[in-house]
N, C-alpha and C positions, 0 to 999 in steps of 0.2 A: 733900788735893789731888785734883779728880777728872781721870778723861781726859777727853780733848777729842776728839769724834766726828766725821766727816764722812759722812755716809747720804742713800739717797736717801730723798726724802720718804716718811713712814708706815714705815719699815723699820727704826726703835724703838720697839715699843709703848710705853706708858708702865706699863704692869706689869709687862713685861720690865726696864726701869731699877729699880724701885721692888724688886723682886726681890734683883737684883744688890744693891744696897745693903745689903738685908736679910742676905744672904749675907756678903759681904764687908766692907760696913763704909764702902767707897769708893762715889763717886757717878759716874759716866756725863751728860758734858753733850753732850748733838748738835745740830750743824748739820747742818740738809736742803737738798738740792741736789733741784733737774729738771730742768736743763740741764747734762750734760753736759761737755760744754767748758770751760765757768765755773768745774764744779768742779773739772777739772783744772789751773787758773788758780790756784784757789785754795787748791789741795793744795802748788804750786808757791810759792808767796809767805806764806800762813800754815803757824801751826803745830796739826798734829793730831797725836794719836797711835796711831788706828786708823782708820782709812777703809774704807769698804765701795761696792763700786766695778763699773762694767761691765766686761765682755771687750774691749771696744771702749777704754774709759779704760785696763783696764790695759796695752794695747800704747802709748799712748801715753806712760804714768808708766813704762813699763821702757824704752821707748826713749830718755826722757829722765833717764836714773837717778835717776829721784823716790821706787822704792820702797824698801826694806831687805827683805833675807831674811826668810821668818818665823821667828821665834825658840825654834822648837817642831818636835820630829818629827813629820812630818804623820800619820804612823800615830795617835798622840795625838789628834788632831781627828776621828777617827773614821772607819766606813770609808764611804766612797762609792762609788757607783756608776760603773765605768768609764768612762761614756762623758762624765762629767764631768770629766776628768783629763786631762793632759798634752794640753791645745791650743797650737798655734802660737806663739802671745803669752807662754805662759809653757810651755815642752813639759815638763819637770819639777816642777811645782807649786813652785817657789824663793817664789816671790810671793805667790801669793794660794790662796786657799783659797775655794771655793765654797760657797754656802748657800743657792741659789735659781734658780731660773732662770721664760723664759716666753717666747711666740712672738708674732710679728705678726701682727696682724688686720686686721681691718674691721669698721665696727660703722656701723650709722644707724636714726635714728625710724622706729620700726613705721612703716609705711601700707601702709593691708588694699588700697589702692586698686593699689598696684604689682606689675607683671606680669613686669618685667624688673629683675634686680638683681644686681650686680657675686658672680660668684661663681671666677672668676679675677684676678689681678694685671692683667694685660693687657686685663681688660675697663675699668678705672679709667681706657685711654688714650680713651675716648670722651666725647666733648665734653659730655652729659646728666650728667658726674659734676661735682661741685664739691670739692676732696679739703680737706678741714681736717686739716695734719701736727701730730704731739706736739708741745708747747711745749720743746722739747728741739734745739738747733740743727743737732748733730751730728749724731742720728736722722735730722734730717729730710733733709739735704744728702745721706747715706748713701739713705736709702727713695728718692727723687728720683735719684738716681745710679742706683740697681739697677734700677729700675722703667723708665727712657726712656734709657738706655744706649745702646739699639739704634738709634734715628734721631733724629739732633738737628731734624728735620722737625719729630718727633710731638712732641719737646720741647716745640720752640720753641713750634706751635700749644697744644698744653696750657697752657702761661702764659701766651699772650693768648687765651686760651678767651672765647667770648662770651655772651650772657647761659645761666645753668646751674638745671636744675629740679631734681636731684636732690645734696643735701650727704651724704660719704661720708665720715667719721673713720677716718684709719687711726693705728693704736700699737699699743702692747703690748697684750697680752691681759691683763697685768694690772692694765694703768691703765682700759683699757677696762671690766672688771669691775667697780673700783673706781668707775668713774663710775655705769656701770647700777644701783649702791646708792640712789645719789640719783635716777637718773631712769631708772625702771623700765621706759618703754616704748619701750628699744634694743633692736634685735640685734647679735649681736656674732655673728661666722664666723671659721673661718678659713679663708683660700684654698683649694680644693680640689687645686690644682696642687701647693704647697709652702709654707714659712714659713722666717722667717730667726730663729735664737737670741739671746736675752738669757740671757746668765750673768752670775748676781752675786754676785760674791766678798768676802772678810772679805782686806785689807793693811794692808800698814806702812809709811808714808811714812820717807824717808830722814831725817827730822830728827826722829825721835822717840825718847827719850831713857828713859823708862819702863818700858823692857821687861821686868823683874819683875811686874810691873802690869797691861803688854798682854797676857803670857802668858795672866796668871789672867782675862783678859776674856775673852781667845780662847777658853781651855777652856769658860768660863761660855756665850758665845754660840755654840761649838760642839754642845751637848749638845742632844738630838733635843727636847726639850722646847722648849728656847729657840728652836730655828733652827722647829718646829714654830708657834708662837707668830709669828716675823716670817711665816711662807708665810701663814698662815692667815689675817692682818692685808690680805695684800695682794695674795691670790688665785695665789701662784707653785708652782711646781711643787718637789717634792723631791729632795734631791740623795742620800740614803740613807733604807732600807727604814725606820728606827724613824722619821724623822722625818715620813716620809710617814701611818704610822699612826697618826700622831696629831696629824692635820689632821682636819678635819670630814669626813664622809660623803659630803656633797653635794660639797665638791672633789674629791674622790679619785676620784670619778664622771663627773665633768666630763671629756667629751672636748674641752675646751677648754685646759683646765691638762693635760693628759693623753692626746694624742690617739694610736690606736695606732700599735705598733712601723713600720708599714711608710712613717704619714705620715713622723710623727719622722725613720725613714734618709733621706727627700726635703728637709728642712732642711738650713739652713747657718748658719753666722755673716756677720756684715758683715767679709771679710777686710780690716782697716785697711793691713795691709802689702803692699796690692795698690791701693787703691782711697788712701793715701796719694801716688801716684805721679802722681795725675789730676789738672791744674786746680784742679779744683772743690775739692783739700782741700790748695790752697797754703799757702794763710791757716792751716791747723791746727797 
């Protein structure tokens, strides 16, 4: 019998699975998610038995008692680095366990012809940007919330924006990297003002029964090689020292995935138990 996966997209290689097997004996089936939302829908109503999950999801799966403890002392999963640990959403790591993380960007087609180009958040409120958000509903209601918070004026005119010369992607820095694989001639920045965090953690939905099973994934998908193996696939940063070393060169370089200490303490998270309370995330 194998487990039943829920991840976001690219975050099982398939020689990470083909591994496991090899080890173990048992097979690893995954369903990929990019929305967000949906898969908290779908954590809700089917059945998985390990999900790998945002900061943002898991305030919503502990709010709605969709997780179970993890089955394991987290000492066992290795050690990581502080400032991974004990957030808001879950302040004693009960829930989830982290193995990645990555910051919001900006990214748009080289043109050697452009003299002016978005290199704060606030410059995106001018009418010359055309913004294409993540295919991801919650991200994007969340980016849209943080970014015109401040005058429902410059809202409003930003969404009947008139005709626009220049297209600006914003997302993750890791999906964003992932794209520039296939179409080499992006930039991709990060805001020089600040960035908000993605952490992405290994859970246990409340209705998973396997726990013998999920343990030995856990250890298996905790180990710096394996959790080495998903960063590396999908451009993310690392959450402990062996894993980081054994990412390639060129990420570990990358002030992209890596930028220093002083941007990093200028980051946040998308606080859901704050931005919950708004309107705009009735419906959530």
């Amino acid at each position: 019998m194998s487990l039943h996966l829920l991840v976001p997209e690219g975050h099982l290689p398939e020689a990470l699975i083909s591994e496991y097997h090899t080890r173990s004996g048992e097979q690893l089936s995954a369903v990929f998610y990019t929305d967000e939302q949906r898969a908290v829908e779908d954590i809700n109503h089917q059945d998985f038995d390990l999900i790998a999950i945002t900061d943002r999801m898991a305030y919503l799966l502990i709010q709605q008692n969709l997780l179970s403890p993890l089955p394991i002392e987290i000492k066992r999963l290795g050690l990581l680095d502080h400032k991974f640990l004990f957030h808001y959403y879950d302040p004693t790591n009960t829930y989830c366990w982290p193995y990645g993380w990555t910051l919001l960007g900006i990214s748009w087609l080289h043109n050697p012809t452009l003299k002016n180009y978005p290199t704060r958040w606030i410059d995106l409120l001018s009418a010359n940007y055309k913004i294409d958000y993540p295919p991801n509903d919650l991200l994007k209601t969340l980016i849209f919330q943080s970014l015109f918070h401040g005058s429902q004026a410059q809202a409003s005119s930003f969404v009947n924006r008139p005709a626009v010369s220049f297209s600006v992607y914003i997302d993750t820095v890791s999906e964003l990297l992932k794209r520039n694989e296939k179409e080499k001639n992006r930039l991709v920045i990060l805001p020089k003002d600040y960035s908000w965090i993605t952490l992405f953690h290994w859970a246990i939905p409340q209705k998973s029964h396997e726990l013998e099973k999920i343990k030995t994934a856990l250890l298996f998908l905790c180990t710096p090689q394996q959790q080495a193996s998903i960063l590396s696939c999908n451009w993310l940063g690392a959450v402990t020292a062996e894993a980081y070393m054994k990412t390639a060169e060129i990420q570990r370089k990358s002030s992209l995935i890596y930028p220093p200490a002083t941007y990093l303490n200028l980051c946040r998270f998308f606080r859901m138990d704050h931005y919950l309370h708004k309107s705009d995330f009735q419906g959530l």
